[in-house]
ROLUMLO-817466 format. One line per 10 residues: their letters; for each residue x, y, z of N, C-alpha, C. Coordinates in steps of 0.2 Angstrom, whole numbers, plus 5000, padded with zeros to 4 digits. Layout:
% ROLUMLO-817466
a) X,Y,Z,X,Y,Z,X,Y,Z  ...
***
This chain:
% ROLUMLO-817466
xxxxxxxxxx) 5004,4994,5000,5000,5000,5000,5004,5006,5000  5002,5012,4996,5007,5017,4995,5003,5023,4998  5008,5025,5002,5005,5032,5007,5009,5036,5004  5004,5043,5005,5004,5050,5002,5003,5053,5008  5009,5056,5009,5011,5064,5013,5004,5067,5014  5000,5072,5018,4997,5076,5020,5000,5082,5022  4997,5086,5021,5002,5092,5026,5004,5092,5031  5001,5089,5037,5003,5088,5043,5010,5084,5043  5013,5081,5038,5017,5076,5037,5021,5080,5032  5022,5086,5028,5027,5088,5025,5026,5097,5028
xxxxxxxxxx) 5034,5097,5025,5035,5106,5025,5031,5111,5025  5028,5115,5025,5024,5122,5022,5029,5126,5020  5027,5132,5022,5018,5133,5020,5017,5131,5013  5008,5132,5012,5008,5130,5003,5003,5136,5002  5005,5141,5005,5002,5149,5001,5004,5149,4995  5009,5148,4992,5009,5149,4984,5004,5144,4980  5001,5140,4982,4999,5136,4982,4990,5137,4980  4988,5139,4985,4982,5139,4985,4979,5147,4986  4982,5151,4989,4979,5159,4990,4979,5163,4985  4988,5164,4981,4986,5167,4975,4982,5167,4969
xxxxxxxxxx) 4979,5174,4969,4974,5175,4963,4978,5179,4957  4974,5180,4951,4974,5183,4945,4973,5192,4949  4978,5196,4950,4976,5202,4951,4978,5205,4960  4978,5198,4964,4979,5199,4969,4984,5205,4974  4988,5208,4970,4992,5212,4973,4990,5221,4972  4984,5219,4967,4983,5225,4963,4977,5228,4967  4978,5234,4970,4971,5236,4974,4972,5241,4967  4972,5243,4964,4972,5249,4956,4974,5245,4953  4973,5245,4947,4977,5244,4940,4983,5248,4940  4988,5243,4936,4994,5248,4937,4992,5255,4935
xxxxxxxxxx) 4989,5256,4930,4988,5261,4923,4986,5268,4927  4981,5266,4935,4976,5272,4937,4981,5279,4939  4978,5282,4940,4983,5289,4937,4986,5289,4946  4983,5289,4951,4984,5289,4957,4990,5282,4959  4991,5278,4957,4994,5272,4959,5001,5274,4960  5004,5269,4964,5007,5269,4968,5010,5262,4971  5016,5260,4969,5021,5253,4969,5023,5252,4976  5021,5250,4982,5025,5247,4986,5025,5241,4987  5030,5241,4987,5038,5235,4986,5040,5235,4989  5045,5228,4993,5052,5229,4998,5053,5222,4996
xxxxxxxxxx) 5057,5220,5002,5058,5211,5004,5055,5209,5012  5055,5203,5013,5054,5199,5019,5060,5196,5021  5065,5197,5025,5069,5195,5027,5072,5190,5034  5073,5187,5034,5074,5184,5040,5078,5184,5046  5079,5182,5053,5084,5185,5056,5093,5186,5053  5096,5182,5049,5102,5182,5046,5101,5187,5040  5098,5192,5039,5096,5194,5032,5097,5191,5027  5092,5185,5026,5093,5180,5020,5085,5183,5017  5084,5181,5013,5076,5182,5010,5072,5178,5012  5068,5178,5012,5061,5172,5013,5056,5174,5008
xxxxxxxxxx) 5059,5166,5003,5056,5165,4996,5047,5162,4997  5046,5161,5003,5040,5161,5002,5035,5164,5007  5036,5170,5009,5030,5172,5011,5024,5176,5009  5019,5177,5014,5014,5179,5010,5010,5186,5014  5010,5191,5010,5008,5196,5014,5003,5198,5011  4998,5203,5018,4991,5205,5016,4990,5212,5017  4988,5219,5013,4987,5222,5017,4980,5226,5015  4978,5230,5022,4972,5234,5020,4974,5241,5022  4969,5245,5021,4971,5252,5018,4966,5257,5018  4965,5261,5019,4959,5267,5017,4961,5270,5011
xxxxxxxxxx) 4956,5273,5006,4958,5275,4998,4962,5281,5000  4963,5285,4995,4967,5291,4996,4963,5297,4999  4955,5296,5001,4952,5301,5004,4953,5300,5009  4953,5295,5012,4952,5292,5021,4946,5287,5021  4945,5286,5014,4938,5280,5016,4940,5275,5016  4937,5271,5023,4938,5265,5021,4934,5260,5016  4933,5256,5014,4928,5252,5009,4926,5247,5013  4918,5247,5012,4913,5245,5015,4911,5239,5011  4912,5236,5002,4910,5231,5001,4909,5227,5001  4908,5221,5000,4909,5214,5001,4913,5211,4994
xxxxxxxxxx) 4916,5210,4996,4919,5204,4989,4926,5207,4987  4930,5207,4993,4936,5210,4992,4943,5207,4987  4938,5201,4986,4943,5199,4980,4941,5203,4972  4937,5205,4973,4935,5208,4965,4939,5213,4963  4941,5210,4956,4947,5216,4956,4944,5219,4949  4943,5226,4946,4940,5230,4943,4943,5236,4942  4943,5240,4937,4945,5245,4938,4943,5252,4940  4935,5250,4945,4933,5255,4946,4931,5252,4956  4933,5249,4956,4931,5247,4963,4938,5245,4967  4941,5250,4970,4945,5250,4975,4944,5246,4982
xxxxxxxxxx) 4945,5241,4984,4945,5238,4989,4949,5239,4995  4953,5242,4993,4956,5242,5002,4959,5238,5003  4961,5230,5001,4963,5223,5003,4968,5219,4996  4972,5218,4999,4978,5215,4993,4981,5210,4998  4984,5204,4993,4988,5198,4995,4994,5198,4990  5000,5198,4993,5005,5196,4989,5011,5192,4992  5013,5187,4987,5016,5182,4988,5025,5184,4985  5029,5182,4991,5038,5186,4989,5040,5179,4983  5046,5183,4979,5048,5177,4978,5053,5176,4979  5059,5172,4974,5064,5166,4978,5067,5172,4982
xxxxxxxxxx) 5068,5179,4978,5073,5184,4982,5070,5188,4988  5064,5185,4988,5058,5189,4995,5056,5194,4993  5055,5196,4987,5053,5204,4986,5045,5200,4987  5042,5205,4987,5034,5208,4985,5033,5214,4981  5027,5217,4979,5025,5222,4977,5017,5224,4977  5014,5225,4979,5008,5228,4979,5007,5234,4975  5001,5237,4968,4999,5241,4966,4995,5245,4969  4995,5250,4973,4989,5253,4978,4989,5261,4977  4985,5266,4981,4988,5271,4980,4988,5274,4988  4990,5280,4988,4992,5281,4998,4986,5284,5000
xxxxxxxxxx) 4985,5279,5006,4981,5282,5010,4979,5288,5013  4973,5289,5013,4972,5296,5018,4971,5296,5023  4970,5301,5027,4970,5298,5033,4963,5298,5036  4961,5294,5042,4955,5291,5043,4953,5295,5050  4946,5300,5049,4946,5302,5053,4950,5305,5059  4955,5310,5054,4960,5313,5056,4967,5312,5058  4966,5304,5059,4973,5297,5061,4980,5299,5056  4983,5298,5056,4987,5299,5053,4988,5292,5047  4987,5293,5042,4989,5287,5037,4991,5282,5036  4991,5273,5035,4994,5271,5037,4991,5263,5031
xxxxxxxxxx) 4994,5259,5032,4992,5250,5029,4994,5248,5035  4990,5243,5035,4990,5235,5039,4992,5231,5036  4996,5229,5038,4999,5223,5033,5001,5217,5039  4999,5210,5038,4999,5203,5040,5004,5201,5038  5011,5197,5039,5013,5193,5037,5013,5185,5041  5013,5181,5034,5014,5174,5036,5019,5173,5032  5023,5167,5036,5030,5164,5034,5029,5159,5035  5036,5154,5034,5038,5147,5037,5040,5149,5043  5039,5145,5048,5043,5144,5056,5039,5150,5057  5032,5152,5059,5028,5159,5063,5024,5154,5064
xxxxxxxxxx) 5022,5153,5070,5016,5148,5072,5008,5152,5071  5011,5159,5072,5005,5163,5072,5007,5168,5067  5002,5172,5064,5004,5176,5058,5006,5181,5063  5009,5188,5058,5009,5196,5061,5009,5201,5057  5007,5206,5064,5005,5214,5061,5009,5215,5060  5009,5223,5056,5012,5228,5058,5010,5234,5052  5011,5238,5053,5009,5243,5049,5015,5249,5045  5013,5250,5039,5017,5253,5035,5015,5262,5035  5019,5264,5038,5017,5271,5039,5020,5275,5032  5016,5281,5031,5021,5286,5023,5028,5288,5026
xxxxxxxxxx) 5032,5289,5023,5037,5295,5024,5034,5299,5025  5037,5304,5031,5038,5310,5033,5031,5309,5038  5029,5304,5041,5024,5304,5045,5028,5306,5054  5024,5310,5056,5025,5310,5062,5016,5311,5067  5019,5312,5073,5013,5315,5076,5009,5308,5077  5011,5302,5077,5006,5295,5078,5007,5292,5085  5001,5292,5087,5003,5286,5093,5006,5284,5096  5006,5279,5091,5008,5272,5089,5018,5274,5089  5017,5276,5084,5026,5278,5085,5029,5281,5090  5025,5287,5090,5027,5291,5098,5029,5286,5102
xxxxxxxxxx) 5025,5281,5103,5025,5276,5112,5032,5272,5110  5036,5272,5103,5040,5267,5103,5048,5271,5102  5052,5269,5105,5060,5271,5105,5062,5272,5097  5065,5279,5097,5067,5282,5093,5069,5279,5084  5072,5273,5092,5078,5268,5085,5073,5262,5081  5068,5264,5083,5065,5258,5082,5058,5260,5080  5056,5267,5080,5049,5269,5075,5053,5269,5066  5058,5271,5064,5061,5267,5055,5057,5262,5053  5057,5256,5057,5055,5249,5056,5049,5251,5053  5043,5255,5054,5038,5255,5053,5034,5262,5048
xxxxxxxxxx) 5042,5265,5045,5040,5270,5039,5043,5268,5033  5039,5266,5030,5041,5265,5022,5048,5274,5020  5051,5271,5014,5055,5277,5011,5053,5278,5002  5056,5282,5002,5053,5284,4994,5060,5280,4993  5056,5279,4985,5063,5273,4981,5059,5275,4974  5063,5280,4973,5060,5284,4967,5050,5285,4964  5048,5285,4962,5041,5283,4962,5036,5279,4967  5040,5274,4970,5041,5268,4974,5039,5270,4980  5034,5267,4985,5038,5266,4991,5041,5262,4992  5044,5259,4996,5050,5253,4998,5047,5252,5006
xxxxxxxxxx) 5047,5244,5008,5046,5244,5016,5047,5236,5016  5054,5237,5019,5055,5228,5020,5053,5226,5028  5052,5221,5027,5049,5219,5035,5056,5212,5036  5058,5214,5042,5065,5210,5044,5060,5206,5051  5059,5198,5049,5056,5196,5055,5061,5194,5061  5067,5195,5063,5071,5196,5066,5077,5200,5065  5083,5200,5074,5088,5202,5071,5086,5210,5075  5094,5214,5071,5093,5221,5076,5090,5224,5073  5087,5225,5068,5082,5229,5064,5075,5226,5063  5075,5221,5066,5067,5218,5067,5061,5224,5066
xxxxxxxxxx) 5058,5224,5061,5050,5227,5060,5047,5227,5068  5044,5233,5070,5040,5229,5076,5034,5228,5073  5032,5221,5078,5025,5220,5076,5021,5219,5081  5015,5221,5080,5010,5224,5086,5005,5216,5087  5004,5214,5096,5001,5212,5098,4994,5213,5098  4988,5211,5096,4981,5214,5099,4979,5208,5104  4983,5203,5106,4980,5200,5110,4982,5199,5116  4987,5206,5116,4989,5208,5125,4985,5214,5126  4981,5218,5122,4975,5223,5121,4969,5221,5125  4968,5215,5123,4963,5212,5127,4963,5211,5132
x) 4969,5207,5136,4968,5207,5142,4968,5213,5147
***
């Protein structure tokens, strides 16, 4: 009798496998006049790349609204969602087509972005702030050397925002399930 592996019994993850769609990174069309390329790498605690992770983020459009829809997979060039998936490749890049957010009832602007890798039992947050943001929170509360982790930089046209999941430059990424306690 011949046995076939399950997943519990092989490697992961299989996000390139089964999450990726047709348009999945593109919250715009390239083409939309407003659009906007942010791009970086996922890198691991030795800054080596991680050729398979998968990241997600959501967003408010460039007034501050957020979208209210249902069908956030629907890609269209007239329907902004607020919600993109993007999968790194062998060198860990991503890229997402979005444009930058406004801000949301007068918050300071920002993405949410999820990462899942291999060897994370649990996914994580953390947020891509504009350049030249100040005046938030959220970064206020954190040491000097370590609000960078959480500002994208201009990279010509580009923004650029890699996320280091370890290491002395580690991204920080936000708990919501010590909020609750």
């Amino acid at each position: 009798m011949d046995l076939v592996a399950t997943p519990a019994q092989t490697i992961g993850p299989f996000f390139g496998f089964a999450l990726p769609y047709d348009g999945d990174a593109d919250l715009v069309p390239p083409g939309h006049p407003d659009a906007v390329q942010l791009i970086g790498r996922v890198l691991d605690g030795d800054g080596a790349p991680v050729p398979d992770a998968l990241l997600e983020i959501w967003q408010a459009d460039a007034t501050g609204e957020i979208p209210q829809r249902p069908g956030s997979r629907a890609r269209d060039p007239f329907a902004f969602t607020g919600w993109g998936r993007a999968a790194t490749d062998r060198a860990g890049w991503y890229r997402f087509t979005t444009v930058r957010p406004g801000p949301v009832a007068g918050a300071v602007p920002f993405i949410a972005m999820t990462v899942f890798a291999r060897g994370l039992l649990r996914h994580l947050f953390t947020r891509v702030y504009l350049p030249g943001t100040a005046d938030d929170r959220l970064l206020a509360s954190l040491p000097a050397e370590r609000r960078a982790t959480l500002v994208a930089t201009a990279d010509g046209p580009r923004l650029r925002f890699d996320v280091r999941l370890q290491g002395p430059d580690e991204t920080v990424f936000l708990d919501f399930a010590a909020a609750d306690e």
